[in-house]
C-alpha positions, -999 to +999 in steps of 0.1 A: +073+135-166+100+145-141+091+147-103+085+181-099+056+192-072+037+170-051+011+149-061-018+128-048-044+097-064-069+077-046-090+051-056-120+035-042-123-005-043-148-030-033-137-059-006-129-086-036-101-102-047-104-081-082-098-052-061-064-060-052-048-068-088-070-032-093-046-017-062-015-029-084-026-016-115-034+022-093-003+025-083+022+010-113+003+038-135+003+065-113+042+062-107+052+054-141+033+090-147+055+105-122+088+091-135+091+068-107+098+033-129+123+025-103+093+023-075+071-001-095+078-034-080+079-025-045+055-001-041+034-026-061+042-057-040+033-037-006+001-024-025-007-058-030-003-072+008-019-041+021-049-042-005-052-083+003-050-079+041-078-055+039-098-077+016-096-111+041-095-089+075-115-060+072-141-069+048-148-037+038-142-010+010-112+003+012-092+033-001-057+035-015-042+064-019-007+073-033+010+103-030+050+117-035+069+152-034+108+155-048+118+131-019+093+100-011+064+087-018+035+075+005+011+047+003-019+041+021-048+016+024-074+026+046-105+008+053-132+006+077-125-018+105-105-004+142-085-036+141-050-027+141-031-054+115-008-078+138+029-087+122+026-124+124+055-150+128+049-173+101+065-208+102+083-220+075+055-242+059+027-214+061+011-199+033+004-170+047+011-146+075+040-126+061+022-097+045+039-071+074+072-084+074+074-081+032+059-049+036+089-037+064+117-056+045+107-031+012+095+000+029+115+026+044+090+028+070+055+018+076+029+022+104-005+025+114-031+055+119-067+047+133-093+064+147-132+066+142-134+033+140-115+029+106-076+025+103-048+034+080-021+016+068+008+033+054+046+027+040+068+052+026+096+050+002+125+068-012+116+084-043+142+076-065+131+081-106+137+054-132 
């Protein structure tokens, strides 16, 4: 189905490492609907960090939601703790720590929106079909 008017999907998921092969699943689907193939692996691999850092850090339910027009699409995790994520300097040893900086290296931009005691972590991306 070509990309035609905007669109929107969220999806509610519990704090458990399930929940973020779930986040992958979301958001291949939904783009493959819109005729976004070409999106797949990033958008996947930044759902994946988002979804994981908000299953170790936050601890709570979280939401993504995934929406695109004619000219990007937007990804967001939100979940329910004020702690704004930190990009971390991982050595070269560490297992861990890099989420951010894989999620700025495939994004076109990313950022943060809290309030209410609840943040939102987002990253858009070119919307390019097949």
């Amino acid at each position: 189905m070509p990309l035609t008017t905007s669109w929107e999907h969220e999806i509610q998921l519990a704090p458990e490492p399930a929940s973020v092969a779930e986040a992958r699943t979301f958001v291949s689907d939904h783009l493959i609907e819109h005729g976004l193939v070409g999106l797949v692996d990033d958008v996947e691999l930044v759902a994946s960090e988002l979804a994981t850092n908000a299953t170790l850090h936050a601890r709570t339910p979280f939401e993504v939601s995934l929406r695109g027009d004619a000219s990007s699409v937007r990804l967001s995790v939100r979940d329910e703790a004020a702690t704004e994520p930190i990009v971390a300097l991982a050595g070269e040893l560490a297992s861990s720590g890099r989420g951010l900086t894989i999620v700025d290296a495939v994004s076109r931009s990313w950022g943060v929106a809290s309030g209410d005691g609840a943040k939102s972590v987002w990253a858009s991306f070119d919307a390019t079909p097949y």
